[in-house]
VOGU-3710 file (C-alpha; in Angstrom, 3 decimals, decimal comma):
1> xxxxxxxxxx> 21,679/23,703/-12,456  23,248/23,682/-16,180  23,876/19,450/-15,236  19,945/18,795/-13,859  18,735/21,020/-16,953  20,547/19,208/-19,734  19,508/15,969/-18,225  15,677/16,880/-18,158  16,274/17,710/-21,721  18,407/14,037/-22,186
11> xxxxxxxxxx> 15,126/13,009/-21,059  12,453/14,416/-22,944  14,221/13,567/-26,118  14,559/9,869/-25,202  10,895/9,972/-24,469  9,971/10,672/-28,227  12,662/8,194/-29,517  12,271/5,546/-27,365  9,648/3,027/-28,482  6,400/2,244/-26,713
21> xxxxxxxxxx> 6,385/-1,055/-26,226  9,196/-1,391/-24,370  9,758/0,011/-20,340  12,961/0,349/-18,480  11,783/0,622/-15,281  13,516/2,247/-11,743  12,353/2,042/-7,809  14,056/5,174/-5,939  13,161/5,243/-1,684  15,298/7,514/0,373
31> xxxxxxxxxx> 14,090/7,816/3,882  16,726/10,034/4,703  15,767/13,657/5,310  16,147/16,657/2,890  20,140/16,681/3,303  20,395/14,242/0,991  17,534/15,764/-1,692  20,416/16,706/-3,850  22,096/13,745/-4,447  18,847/11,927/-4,537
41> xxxxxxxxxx> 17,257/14,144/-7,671  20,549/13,939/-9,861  19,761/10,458/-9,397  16,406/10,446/-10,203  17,164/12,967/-13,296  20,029/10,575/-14,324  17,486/7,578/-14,506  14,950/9,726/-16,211  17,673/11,073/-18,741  18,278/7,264/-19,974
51> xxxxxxxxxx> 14,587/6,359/-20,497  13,582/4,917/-17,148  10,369/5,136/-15,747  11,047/6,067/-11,564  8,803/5,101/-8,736  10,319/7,957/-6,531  9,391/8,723/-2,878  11,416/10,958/-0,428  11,466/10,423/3,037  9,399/7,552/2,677
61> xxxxxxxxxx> 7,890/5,891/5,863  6,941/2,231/6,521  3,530/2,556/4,228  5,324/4,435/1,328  7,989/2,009/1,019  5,528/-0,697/0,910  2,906/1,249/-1,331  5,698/1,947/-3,792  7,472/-1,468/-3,689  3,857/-3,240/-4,344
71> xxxxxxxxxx> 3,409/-0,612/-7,773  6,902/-1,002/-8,795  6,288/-4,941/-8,754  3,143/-5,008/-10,650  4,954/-3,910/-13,882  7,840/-5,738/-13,175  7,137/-8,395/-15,691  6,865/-5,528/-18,736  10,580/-4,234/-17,630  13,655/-4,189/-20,018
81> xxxxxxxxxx> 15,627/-3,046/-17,408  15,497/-2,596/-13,472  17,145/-0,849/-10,990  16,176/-0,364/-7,388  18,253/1,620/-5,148  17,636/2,475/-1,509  19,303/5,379/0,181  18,818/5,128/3,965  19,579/3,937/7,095  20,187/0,330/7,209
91> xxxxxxxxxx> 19,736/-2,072/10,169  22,599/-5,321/9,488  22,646/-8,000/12,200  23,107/-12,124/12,652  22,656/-12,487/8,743  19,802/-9,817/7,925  19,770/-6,609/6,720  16,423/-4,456/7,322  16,157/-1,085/5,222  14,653/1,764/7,741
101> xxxxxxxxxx> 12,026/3,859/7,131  11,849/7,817/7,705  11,009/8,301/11,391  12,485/4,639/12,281  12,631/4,793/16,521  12,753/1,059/17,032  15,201/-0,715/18,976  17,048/-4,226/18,474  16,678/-6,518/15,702  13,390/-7,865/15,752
111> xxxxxxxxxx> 11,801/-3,705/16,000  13,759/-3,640/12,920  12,561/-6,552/10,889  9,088/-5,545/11,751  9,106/-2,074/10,852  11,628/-2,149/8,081  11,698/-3,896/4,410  13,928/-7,098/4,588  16,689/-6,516/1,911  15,720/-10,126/0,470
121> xxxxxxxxxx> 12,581/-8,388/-0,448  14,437/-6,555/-2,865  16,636/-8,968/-4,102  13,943/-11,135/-4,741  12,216/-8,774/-7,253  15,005/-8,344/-9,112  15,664/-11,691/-9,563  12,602/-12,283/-11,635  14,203/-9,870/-14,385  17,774/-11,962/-14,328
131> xxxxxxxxxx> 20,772/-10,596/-16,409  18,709/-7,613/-16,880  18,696/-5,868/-13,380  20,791/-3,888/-10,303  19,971/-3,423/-6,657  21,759/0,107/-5,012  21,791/0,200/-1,266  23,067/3,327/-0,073  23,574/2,942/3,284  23,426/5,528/6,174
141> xxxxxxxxxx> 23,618/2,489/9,090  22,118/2,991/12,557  25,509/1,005/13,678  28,836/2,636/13,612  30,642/-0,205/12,496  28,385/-0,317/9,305  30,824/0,852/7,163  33,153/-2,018/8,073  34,415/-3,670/4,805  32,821/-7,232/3,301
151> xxxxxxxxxx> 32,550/-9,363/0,842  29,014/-11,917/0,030  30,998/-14,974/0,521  30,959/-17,807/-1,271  30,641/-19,832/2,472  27,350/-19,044/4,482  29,745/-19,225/7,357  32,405/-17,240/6,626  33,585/-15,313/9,722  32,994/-11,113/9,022
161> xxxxxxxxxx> 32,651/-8,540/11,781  29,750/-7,529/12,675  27,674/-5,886/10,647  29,491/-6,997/8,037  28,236/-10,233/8,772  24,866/-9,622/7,781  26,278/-8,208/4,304  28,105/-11,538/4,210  25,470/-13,567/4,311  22,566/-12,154/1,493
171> xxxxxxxxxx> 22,335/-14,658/-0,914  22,297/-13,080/-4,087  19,612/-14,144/-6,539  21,145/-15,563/-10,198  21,853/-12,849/-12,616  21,720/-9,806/-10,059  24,398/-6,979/-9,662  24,359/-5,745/-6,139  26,356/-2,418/-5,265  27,102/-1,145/-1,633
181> xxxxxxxxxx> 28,633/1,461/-0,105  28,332/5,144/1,502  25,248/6,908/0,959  27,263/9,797/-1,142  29,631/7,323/-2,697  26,662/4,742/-3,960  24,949/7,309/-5,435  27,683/8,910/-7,542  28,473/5,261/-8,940  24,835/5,281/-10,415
191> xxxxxxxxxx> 24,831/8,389/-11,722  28,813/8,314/-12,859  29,198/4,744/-14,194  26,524/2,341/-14,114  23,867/4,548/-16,077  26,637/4,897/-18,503  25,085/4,201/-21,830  28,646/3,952/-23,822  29,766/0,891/-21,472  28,413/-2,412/-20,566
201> xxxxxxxxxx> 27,422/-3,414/-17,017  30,780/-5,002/-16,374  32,851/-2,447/-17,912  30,723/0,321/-15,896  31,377/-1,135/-12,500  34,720/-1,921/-12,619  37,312/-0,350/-10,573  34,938/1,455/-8,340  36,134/2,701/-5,204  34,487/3,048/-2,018
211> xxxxxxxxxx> 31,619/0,924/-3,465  31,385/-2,903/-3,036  30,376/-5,308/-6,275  28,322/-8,489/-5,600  26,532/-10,741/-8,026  26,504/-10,668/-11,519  27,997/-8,003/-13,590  26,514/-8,773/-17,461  28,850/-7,628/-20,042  25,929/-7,579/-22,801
221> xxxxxxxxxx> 24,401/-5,261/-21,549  24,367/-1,297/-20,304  22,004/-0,392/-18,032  22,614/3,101/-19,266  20,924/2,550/-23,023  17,351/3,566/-23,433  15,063/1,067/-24,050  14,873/-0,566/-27,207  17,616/1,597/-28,972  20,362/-1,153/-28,607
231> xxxxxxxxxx> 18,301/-3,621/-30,845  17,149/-0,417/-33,083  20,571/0,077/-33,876  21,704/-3,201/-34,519  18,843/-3,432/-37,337  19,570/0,200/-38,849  24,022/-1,367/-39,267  24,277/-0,992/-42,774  25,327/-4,204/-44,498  29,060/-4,363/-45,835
241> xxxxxxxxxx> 29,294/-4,092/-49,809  32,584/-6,178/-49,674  31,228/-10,006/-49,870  34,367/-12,278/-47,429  34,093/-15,724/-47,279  31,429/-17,249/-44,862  33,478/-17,638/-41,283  32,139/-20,733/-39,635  30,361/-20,175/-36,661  32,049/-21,054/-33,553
251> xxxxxxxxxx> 31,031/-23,869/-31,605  28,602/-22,700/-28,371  30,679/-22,891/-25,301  29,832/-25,627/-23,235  27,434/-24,349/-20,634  27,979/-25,130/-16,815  26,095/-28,394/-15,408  23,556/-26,671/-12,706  24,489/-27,616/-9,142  22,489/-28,714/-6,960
261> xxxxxxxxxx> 21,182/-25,828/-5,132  20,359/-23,985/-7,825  18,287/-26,719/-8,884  16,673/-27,155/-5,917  15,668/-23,343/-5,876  14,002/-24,035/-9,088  12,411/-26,398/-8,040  10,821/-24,472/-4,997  10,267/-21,259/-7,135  8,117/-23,936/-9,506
271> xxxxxxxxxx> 5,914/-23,991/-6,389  4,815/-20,470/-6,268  4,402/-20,126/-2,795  2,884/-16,941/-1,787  3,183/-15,394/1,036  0,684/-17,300/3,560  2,258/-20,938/2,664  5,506/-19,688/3,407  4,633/-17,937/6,913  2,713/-22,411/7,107
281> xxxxxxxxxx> 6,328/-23,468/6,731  8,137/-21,065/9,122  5,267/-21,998/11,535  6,294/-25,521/10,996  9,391/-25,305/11,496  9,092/-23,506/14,760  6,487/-26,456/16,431  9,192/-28,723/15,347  11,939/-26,519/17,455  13,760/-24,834/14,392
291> xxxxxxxxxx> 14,657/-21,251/14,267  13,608/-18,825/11,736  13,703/-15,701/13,572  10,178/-14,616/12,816  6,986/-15,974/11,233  6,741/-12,855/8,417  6,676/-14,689/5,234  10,115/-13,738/4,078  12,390/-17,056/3,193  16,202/-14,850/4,968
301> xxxxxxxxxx> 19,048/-17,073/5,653  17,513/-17,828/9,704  14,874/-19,645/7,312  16,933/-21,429/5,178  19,510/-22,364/7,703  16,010/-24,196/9,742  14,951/-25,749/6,524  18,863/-26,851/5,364  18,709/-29,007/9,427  15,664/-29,985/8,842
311> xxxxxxxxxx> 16,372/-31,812/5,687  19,841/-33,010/7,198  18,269/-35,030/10,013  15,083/-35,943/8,028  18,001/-37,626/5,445  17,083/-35,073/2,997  19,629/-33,596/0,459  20,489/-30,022/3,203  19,874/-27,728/0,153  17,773/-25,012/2,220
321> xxxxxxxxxx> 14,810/-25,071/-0,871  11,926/-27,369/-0,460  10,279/-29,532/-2,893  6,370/-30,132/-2,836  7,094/-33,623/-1,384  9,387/-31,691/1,441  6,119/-29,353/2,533  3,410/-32,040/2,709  5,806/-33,589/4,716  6,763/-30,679/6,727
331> xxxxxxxxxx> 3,586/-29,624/7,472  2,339/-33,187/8,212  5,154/-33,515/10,796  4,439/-29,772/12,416  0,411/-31,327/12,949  1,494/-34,658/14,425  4,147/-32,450/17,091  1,811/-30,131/17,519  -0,825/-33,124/18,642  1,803/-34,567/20,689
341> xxxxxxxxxx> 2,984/-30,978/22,419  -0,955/-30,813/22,983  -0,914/-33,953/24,876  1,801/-33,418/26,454  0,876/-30,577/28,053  -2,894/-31,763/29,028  -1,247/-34,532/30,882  1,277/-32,227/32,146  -1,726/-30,036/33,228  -3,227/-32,959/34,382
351> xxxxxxxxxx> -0,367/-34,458/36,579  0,115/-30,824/38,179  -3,551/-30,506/38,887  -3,563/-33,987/40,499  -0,242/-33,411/42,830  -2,067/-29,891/43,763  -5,479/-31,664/44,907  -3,442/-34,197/46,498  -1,603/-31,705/48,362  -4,015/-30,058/49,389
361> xxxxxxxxxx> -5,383/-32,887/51,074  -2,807/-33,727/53,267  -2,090/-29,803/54,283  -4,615/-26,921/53,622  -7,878/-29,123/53,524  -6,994/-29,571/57,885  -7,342/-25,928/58,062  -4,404/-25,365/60,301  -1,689/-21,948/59,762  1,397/-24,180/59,019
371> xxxxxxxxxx> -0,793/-26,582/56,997  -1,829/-23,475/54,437  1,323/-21,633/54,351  2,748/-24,910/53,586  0,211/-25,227/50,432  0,695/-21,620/49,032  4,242/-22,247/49,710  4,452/-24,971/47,122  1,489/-23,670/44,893  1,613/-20,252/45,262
381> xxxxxxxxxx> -0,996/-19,957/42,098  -2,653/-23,464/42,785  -6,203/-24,335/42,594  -7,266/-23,759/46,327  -4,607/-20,657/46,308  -7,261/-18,430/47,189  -9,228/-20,364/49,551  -5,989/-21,127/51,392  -5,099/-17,208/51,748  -8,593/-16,332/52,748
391> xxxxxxxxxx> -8,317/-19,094/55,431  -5,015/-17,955/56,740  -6,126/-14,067/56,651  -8,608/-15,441/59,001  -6,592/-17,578/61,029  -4,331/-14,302/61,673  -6,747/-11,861/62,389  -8,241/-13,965/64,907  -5,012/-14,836/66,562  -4,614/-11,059/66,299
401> xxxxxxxxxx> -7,951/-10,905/68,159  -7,475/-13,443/71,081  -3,356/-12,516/71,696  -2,866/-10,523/74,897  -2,465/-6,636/74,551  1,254/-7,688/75,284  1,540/-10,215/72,932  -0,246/-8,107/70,621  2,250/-5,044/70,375  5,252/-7,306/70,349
411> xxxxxxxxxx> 4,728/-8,660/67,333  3,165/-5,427/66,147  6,529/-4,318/66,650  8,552/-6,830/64,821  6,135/-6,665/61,853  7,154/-2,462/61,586  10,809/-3,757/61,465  9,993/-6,380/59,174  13,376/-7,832/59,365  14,162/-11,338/60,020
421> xxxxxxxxxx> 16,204/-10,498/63,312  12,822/-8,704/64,134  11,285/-11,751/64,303  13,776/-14,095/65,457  13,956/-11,527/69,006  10,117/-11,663/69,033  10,450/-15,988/68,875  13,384/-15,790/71,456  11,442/-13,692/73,832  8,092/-15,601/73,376
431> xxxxxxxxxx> 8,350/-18,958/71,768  4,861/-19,913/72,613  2,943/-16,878/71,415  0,113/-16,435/69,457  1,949/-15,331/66,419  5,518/-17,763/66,800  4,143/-20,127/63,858  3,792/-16,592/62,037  7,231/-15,599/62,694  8,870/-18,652/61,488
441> xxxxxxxxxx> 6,832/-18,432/58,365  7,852/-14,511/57,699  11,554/-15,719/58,642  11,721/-18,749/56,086  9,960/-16,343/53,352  13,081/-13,711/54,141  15,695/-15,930/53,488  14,243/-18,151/50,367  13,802/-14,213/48,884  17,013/-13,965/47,425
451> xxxxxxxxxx> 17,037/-17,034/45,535  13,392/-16,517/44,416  14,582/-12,735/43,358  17,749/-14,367/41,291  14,989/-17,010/39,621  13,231/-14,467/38,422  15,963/-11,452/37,316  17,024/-14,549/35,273  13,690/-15,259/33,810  13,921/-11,080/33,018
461> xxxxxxxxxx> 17,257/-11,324/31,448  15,575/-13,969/28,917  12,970/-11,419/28,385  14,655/-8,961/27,369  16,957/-10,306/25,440  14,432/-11,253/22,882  14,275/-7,715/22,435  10,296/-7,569/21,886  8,663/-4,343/20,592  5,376/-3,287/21,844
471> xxxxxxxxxx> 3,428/-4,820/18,682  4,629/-8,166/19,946  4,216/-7,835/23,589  0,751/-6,993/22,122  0,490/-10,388/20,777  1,798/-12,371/22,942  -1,211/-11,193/25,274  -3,966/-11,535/23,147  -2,500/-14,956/21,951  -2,738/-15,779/26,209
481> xxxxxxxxxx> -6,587/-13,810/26,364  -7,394/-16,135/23,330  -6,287/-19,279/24,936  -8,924/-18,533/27,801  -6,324/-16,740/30,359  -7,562/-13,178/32,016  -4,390/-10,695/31,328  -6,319/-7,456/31,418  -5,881/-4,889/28,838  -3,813/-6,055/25,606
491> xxxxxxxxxx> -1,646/-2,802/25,347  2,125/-4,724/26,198  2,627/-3,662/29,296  2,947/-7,146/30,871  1,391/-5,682/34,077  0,483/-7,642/36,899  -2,275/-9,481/35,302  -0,540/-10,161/32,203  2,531/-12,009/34,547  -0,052/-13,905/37,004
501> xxxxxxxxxx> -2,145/-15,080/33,572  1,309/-16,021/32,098  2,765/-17,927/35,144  -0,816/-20,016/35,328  -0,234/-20,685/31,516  3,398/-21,493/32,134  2,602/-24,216/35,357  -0,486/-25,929/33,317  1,829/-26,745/30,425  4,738/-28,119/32,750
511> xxxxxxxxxx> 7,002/-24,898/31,899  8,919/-22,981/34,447  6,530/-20,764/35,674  8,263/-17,890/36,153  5,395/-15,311/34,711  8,229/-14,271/32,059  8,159/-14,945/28,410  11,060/-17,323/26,642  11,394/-19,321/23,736  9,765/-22,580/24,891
521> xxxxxxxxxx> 6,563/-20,377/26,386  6,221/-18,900/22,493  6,207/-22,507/20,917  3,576/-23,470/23,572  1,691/-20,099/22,406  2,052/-21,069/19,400  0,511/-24,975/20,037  -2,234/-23,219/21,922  -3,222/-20,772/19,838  -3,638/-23,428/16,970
531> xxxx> -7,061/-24,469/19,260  -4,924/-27,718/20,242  -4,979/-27,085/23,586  -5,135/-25,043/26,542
//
């Protein structure tokens, strides 16, 4: 109590020294629950004590992260100083990190990047204030191996363990300190060192334990003085009465030639691309067949890595930033594949609807049993698919109609079996009967159903391990309603409807029709949903 009181006090005194004009400015989100309320208000106390101005929420779900990041960035640009910490559950996989809001019951990474705030995010906004601001993650991780130790490497493929992999990856923006660690030890290295106001950044952070360092540590600066009392101070030094001979100034230390990258990232910051453009160039990229692990806006390593083999094949310096030359030609690319997937798939379409007609001829259009199982056996979900079953129903109830009584019940009884020894005793005992051509047909469909079942717990396997959450099972069958296919009720189920609708899609544009959703069937979404094609 005596420690939260005398920093309250700390506080209101800086607020009637400090001058107006300038802001240090903090972001605080813990979407932990109230177990860690303790830790979390020394911090905010500690922040308020040294003159900062805290956007503070506690507990914070999906919308108040995002409602508080968006006012903490609109007076971003008035900031002396920034610091934005996170306390929370953490989501690190494959080269992202995703910070968790309260109530987070997602599963897999892409439930993660959809409902969380990428890291980048972060890192992003405090890289418009460089030399001048920290990012705190205090990590409670959803993985148990979380707390495995790593390094940002200086290699984009260094080898880490997973999840330390992820942490391996984040590229750092220029002139950002990074810490990470432990919830409880993250937070004591705010509130114990960095807000130190007697040392500078570098000499705050230094020998921390428990508590990793990334990025740049400035050692002009302590993000523990109030604002505007450093330069106060160095105005009010009283001038020496003893008058020394002038001391030539030393010559400026030669500064380092930018490399490449960072040129390049200048270059593409120089663009201003908001948010919109930059979901245009991960939509790109995708129709070309690169992977950025989600259309959302948010340039993560996935992104860069398509963009860095994209330039590489195009004979473009790999940097992973893009020049204005790099998206007109991107995006003019992305239309003329997008054209030729179009095409592709109309005459695909075209060449399937042909071989069906055709088909058809030459079986089901004679009207015979063997002639239409034949057809459905080869086009299952083919143009006269319907008109074939409703001729065979036919064909077998009149059979059923004309067969002797005899006849009649032995095959009665082989179809209550249902086996294909069932029906290879009713064949033995009565090759010529009314339903032998039947038989054979139920046999052949027995055997092939093991392989057919293996094609499609396969297809299922791909499925699922794209690890889709109900918001984009959601879309994927409204992007197939919009495209002019009936998949009943949009609520990402994949029902019945939803697999039927898909498999038609899936045998129109030459896919595997399987009626299960992989990568290649979300690129031709994609296509078709541009109003392409069909």
């Amino acid at each position: 109590m005596k420690t939260r009181l005398a920093l309250l006090l700390s506080a209101a005194t800086v607020a009637l020294t400090a001058p107006a004009s300038a802001a240090n400015l903090a972001l605080l989100l813990d979407t932990a629950g109230e177990e860690g309320a303790e830790a979390r208000n020394l911090v905010a106390d500690s922040l308020a004590a040294q003159g900062y101005e805290v956007t503070e929420r506690a507990e914070a779900d999906r919308e108040a992260m995002r409602e508080a990041i968006t006012a903490f960035a609109e007076r971003l640009d008035e900031a002396e100083r920034a610091v934005l910490i996170f306390a929370g559950p953490v989501w690190a996989e494959g080269g992202h990190l995703s910070l968790l809001p309260a109530g987070y019951e997602g599963e897999g990474f892409i439930d993660a990047a959809l409902d969380g705030v990428a890291l980048d995010l972060l890192l992003e906004l405090a890289g418009m204030r460089p030399g001048r601001s920290a990012v705190v993650v205090a990590h409670d991780t959803v993985d148990p191996d979380a707390e495995a130790e790593a390094e940002f490497a200086d290699d984009p493929a260094a080898e880490a363990p997973e999840p330390a992999q992820a942490w391996a990856r984040v590229d750092v923006p220029q002139g950002v300190l990074v810490l990470a660690g432990p919830r409880e030890a993250a937070l004591d290295a705010v509130t114990e060192h960095l807000l130190d106001p007697e040392r500078t950044a570098d000499a705050a952070v230094e020998g921390l334990e428990d508590v990793r360092i990334y990025g740049f540590a400035s050692p002009h600066l302590s993000f523990g003085a109030p604002p505007g009392l450093a330069e106060e101070a160095e105005v009010r030094e009283p001038r020496p009465e003893v008058v020394e001979a002038p001391v030539p100034e030393p010559e400026p230390e030669p500064q380092p030639e930018p490399t490449p990258e960072e040129i390049a990232a200048a270059e593409e910051a120089a663009l201003d691309l908001d948010q919109q453009a930059r979901r245009q160039v991960q939509e790109d990229l995708t129709v070309l067949g690169y992977s950025t692990r989600g259309i959302d806006g948010l340039f993560g390593p996935a992104t860069r890595g398509a963009i860095r083999e994209w330039q590489e094949r195009r004979d473009f310096t790999p940097t992973g930033y893009l020049t204005a030359e790099q998206v007109a030609r991107l995006r003019e690319m992305a239309a003329a594949r997008s054209a030729e997937l179009a095409e592709e798939a109309e005459r695909a379409r075209q060449v399937e609807e042909e071989a069906d007609a055709a088909f058809w001829r030459a079986t089901g259009a004679a009207g015979t049993a063997p002639d239409l199982r034949a057809y459905l056996a080869r086009y299952p979900d083919g143009i006269y698919a319907e008109e074939a079953r409703a001729q065979l129903q036919a064909i077998e109830a009149e059979a059923r109609g004309t067969a002797e009584a005899e006849d009649r019940a032995a095959w009665e009884a082989a179809e209550a079996e249902g086996d294909a020894s069932a029906y290879r005793d009713y064949l033995a005992e009565r090759p010529d009967g009314a339903f032998a051509e039947l038989a054979e047909a139920r046999i052949r469909a027995l055997e092939e159903a093991p392989e057919r079942e293996a094609i499609r717990a396969e297809a299922a396997a791909r499925e699922d391990a794209l690890g889709l959450s109900t918001a984009s099972r959601v879309l994927i069958e409204s992007q197939l309603a919009a495209v002019g296919y009936n998949v009943g009720t949009a609520d990402g189920s994949f029902d019945d409807d939803f697999r039927n609708a898909l498999r038609e899609f899936q045998a129109r544009r030459g896919l595997e029709a399987t009626g299960y959703v992989d990568q290649a069937t979300v690129q031709a979404l994609i296509v078709a949903s541009l109003g392409l094609s069909r």
